[in-house]
C-alpha positions in Angstrom: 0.0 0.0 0.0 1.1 3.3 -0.7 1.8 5.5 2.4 -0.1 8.6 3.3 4.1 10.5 3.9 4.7 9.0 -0.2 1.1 11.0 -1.0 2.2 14.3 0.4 5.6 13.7 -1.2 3.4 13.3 -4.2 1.6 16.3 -3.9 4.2 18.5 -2.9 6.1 17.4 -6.3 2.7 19.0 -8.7 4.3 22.3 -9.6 1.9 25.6 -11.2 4.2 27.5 -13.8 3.7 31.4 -14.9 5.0 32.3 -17.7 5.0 36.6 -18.9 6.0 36.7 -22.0 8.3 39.5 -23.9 9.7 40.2 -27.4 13.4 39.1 -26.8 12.7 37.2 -23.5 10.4 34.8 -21.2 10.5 34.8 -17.4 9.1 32.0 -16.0 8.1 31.0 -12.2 7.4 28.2 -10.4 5.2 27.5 -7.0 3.6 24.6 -5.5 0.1 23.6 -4.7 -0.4 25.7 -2.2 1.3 28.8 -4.3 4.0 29.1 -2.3 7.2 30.5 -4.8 9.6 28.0 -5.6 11.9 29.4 -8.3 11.5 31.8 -11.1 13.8 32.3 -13.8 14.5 34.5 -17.4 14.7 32.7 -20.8 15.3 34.0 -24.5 12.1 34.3 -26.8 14.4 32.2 -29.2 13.0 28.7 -30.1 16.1 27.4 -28.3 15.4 29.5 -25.3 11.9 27.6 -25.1 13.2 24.3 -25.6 15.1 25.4 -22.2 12.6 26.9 -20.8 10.2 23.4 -20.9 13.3 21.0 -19.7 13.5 23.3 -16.7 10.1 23.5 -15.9 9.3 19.8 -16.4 12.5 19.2 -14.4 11.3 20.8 -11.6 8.7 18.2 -10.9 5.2 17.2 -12.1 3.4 20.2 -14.1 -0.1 20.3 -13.3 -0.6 23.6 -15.8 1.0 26.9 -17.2 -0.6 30.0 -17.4 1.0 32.4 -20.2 0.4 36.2 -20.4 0.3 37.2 -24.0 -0.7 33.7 -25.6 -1.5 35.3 -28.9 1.1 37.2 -29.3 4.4 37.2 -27.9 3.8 33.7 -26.2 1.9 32.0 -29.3 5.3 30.1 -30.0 5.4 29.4 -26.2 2.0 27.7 -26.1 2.7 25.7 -28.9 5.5 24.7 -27.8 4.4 24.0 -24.3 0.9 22.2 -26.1 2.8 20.1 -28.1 4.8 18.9 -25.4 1.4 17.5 -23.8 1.6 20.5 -20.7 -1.9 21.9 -20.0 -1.6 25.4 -21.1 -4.0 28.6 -20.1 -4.5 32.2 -21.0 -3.6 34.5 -18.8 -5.0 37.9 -18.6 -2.5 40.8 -17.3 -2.8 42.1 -13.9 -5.0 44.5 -13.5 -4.6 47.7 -12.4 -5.6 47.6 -8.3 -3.0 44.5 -8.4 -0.3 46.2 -9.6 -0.9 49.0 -7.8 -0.8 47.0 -4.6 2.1 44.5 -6.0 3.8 46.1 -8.0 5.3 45.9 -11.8 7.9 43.6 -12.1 8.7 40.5 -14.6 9.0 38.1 -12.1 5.7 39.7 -10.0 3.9 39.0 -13.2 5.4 35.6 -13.4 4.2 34.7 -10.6 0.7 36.6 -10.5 0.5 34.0 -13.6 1.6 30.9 -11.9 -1.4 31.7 -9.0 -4.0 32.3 -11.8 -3.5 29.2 -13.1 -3.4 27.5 -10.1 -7.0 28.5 -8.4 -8.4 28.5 -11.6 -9.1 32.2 -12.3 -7.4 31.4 -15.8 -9.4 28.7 -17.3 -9.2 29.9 -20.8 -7.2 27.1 -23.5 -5.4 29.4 -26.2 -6.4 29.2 -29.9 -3.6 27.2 -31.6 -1.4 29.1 -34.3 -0.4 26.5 -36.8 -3.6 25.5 -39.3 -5.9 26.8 -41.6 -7.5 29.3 -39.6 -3.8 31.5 -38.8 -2.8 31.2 -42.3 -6.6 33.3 -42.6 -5.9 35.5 -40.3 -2.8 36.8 -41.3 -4.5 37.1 -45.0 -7.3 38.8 -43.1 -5.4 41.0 -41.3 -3.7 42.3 -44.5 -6.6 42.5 -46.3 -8.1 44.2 -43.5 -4.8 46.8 -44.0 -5.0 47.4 -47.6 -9.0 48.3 -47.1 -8.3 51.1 -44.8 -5.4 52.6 -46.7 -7.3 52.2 -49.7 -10.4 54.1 -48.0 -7.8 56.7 -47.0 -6.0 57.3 -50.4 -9.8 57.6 -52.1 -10.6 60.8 -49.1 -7.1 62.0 -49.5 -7.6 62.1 -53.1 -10.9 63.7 -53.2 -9.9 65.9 -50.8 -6.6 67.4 -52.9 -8.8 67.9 -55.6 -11.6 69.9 -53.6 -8.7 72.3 -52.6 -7.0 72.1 -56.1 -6.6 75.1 -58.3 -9.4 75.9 -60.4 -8.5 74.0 -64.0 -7.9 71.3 -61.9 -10.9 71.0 -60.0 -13.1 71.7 -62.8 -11.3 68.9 -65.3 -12.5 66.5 -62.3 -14.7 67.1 -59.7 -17.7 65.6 -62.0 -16.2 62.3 -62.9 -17.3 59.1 -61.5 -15.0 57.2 -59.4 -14.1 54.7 -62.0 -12.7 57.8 -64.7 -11.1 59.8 -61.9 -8.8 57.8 -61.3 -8.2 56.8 -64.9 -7.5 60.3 -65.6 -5.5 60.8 -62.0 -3.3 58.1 -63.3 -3.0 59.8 -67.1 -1.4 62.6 -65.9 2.3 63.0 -66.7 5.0 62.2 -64.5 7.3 64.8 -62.8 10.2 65.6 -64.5 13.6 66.9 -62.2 13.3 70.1 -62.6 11.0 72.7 -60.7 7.6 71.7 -60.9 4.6 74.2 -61.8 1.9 74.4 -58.9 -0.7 72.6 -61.8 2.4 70.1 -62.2 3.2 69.3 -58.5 -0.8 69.0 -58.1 -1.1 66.4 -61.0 2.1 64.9 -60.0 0.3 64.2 -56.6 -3.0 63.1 -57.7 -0.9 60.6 -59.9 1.0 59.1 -57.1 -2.4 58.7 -54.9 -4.3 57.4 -57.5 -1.8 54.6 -58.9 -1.3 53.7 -54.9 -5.0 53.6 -54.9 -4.8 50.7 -57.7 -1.7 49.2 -56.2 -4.1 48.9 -53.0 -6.8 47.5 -54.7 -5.0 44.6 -56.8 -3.5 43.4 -53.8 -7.1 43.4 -51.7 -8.1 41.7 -54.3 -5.3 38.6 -54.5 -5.5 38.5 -50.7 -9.2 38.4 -51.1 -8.9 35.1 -53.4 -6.7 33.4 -51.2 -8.8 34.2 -48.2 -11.9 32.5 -50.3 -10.1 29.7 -51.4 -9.0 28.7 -47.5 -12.3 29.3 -46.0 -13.8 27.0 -48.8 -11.4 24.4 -48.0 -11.5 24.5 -44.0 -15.4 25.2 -43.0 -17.8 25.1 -46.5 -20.5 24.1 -44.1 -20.6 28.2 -43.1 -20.7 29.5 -46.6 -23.5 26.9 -47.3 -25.6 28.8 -44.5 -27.7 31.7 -45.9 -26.4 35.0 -44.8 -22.7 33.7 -44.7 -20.3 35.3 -46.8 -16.6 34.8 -47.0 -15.8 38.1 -45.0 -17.7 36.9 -41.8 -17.3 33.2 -42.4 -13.0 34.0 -41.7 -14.1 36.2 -39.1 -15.6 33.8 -36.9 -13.2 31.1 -37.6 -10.5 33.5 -36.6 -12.1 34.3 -33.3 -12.4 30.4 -32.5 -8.9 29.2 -34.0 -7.6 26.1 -35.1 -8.7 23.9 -32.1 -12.5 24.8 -32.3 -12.8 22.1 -29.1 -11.6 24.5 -26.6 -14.7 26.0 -26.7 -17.0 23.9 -24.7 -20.7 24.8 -25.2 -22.6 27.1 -27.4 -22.9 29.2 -24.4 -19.5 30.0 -23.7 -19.2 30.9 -27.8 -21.7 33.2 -27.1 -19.9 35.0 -24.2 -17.0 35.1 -26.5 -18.5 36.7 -29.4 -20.7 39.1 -26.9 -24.3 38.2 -28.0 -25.0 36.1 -24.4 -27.8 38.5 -22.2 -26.7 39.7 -19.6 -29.2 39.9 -16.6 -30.3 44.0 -16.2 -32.9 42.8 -13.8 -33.7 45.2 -10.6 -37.0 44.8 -8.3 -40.2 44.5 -10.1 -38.0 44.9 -13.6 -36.8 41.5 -14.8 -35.0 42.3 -18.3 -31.9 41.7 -19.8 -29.3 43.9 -22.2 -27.1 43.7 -25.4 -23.5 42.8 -23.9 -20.9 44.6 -24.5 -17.9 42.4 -23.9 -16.4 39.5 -26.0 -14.7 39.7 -29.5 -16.2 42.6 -30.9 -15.3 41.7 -34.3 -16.8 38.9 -34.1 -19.8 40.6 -32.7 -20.2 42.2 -36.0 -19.9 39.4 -38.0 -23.2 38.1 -36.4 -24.3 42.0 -36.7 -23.9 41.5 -40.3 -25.3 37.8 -40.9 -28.3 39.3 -39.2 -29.0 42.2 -41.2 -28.0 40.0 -44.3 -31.3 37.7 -43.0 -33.2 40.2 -42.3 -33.3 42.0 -45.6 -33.4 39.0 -47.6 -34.7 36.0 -45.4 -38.9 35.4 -45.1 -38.1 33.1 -42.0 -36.1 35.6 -40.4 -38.8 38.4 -41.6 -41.3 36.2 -40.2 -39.5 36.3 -36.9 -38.8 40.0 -36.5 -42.2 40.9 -37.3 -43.6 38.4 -33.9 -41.6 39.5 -32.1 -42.5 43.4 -32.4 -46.0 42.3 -32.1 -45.0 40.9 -28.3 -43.7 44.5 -27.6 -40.4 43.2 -28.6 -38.1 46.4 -29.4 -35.7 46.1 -32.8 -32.3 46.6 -30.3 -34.2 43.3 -28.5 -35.2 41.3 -31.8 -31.3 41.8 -33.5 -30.0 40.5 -29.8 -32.1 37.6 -30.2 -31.1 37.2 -33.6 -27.3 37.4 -33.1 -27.9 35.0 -30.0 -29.6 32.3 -32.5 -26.8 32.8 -35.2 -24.2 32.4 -32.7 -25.8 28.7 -31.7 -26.4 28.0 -35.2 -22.4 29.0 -35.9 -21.2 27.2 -33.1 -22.5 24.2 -34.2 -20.8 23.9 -37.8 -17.6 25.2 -35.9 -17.7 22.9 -33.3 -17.8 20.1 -36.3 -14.8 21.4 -39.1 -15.7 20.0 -42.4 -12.1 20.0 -44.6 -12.4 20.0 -48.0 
């Protein structure tokens, strides 16, 4: 039989690791079950530096979990890593402000604040994994998402330059559509090397936005394509679903990664993407309101499916216009609506279809 001194031996061997993360470096600490510090120790963000990192930690005794500040960005390696290695990793939220206030700032404090999250459970979150499908999206996404803005940008620079050009100028364009103004932008002559004319240095700039502005588009465009072409391979079930386009089809893969199975219940998908009701409920009042937390892009994805439905859906039609006859308001019925999108969504993400 196994003695109750070789249990608490046992016990006392199950270590909690913290982990804040940094561009150029890692420190790590340790503490027991009962969080009492053991060690704590700095390591290089290098991928040698976390191969070190996870000998010395797993050296140190049994690991029972690691909490990592910063798991999607400077400690996405990290959790790989550490995930690949079969250690139970969580997310880790920085201190907040009364903590630190009280603590302290320091990279070790943080280390530790992260080793004691993880251990009473206050970090219970599992990481989105980095190496599928759905990161190679997001990194398309988020340069698509780049090339949009700057594109929007160059069109109200543009438009603005000519508003405030001199007089031919202005005239020549101001009543062309989109399309021919920046056809003509682009005809305009380049600058020579010597001094340039006011008219000159005015075309010269309306040139230079406008062929940006194509550049801009043509590569929104490719991106675009290659966004399509992953989201049609990883989850067709969502662009199957009326209302689903490609736009917030990567969206809400994004916001649920490449291991949709951290993400328990249809519930706690609808805490993330902020469309769970929130109780507003006070005496003889029992109500509830929109919430305002979660992955607000995500959010908006199910903002958009909505309106998508209700434009162009009878069912959902059907459904809006029942629930105004209960007294329902239209701030109510789209809450409702992104509530039952999000447990619709969350069952084709829950269950990948690869192409």
């Amino acid at each position: 039989m196994t003695s109750m001194t070789e249990n608490l031996l046992d016990v006392s061997a199950r270590i909690f690791v913290g982990v804040d993360t940094h561009k150029d470096t890692h420190h790590v600490a340790l503490i027991d079950h009962l969080g009492r510090d053991l060690d704590d120790r700095e390591f290089a963000s290098t991928a040698a530096g976390v191969t070190e990192l996870i000998a010395w930690i797993t050296a140190a005794g049994a690991v029972e979990r690691v909490g990592v500040e910063g798991t999607g960005s400077y400690g996405s390696t990290l959790a790989t890593a550490l995930h690949n290695a079969d250690v139970e990793v969580v997310d880790v939220d920085r201190p907040d402000r009364r903590s630190r206030r009280a603590q302290g700032k320091s990279d070790p404090v943080d280390a530790r604040s992260a080793a004691r999250a993880a251990l009473t459970g206050k970090a219970t979150t599992t990481p989105k994994a980095h190496d599928g499908n759905v990161e190679a999206i997001r990194f398309l996404h988020n340069a698509r998402h780049s090339c949009v803005k700057s594109r929007a940008e160059a069109i109200t620079q543009l438009k603005s330059m000519i508003v405030n050009a001199p007089d031919s100028i202005r005239t020549e364009l101001r009543d062309l559509t989109d399309a021919v103004l920046l056809a003509t932008c682009r005809g305009f002559a380049p600058a020579t090397h010597r001094v340039l004319t006011l008219d000159e240095a005015v075309q010269n700039a309306l040139r230079t936005i406008a062929i940006r502005i194509d550049s801009l588009t043509t590569e929104e465009r490719d991106l675009a394509k290659h966004i399509e072409a992953l989201v049609a391979e990883h989850a067709p079930q969502l662009l199957a679903r009326f209302g689903i386009g490609v736009d917030t089809a990567a969206q809400l893969l994004i916001t649920v990664g490449d291991n949709p199975d951290r993400i328990t219940t249809e519930a706690a998908f609808a805490h993330l993407c902020g469309v769970a009701p929130i109780q507003a409920s006070s005496g003889r009042t029992h109500r509830h309101r929109l919430n305002r937390g979660g992955d607000r892009q995500a959010n908006r994805a199910l903002y958009i499916i909505a309106l998508v439905r209700l434009r162009s859906d009878e069912r959902t039609k059907r459904y809006r216009d029942r629930r105004l006859a209960e007294g329902k308001t239209p701030r109510e019925i789209m809450r409702c609506l992104k509530r039952a999108i999000a447990r619709e969504v969350f069952g084709l993400l829950a269950h990948p279809q690869h192409g």
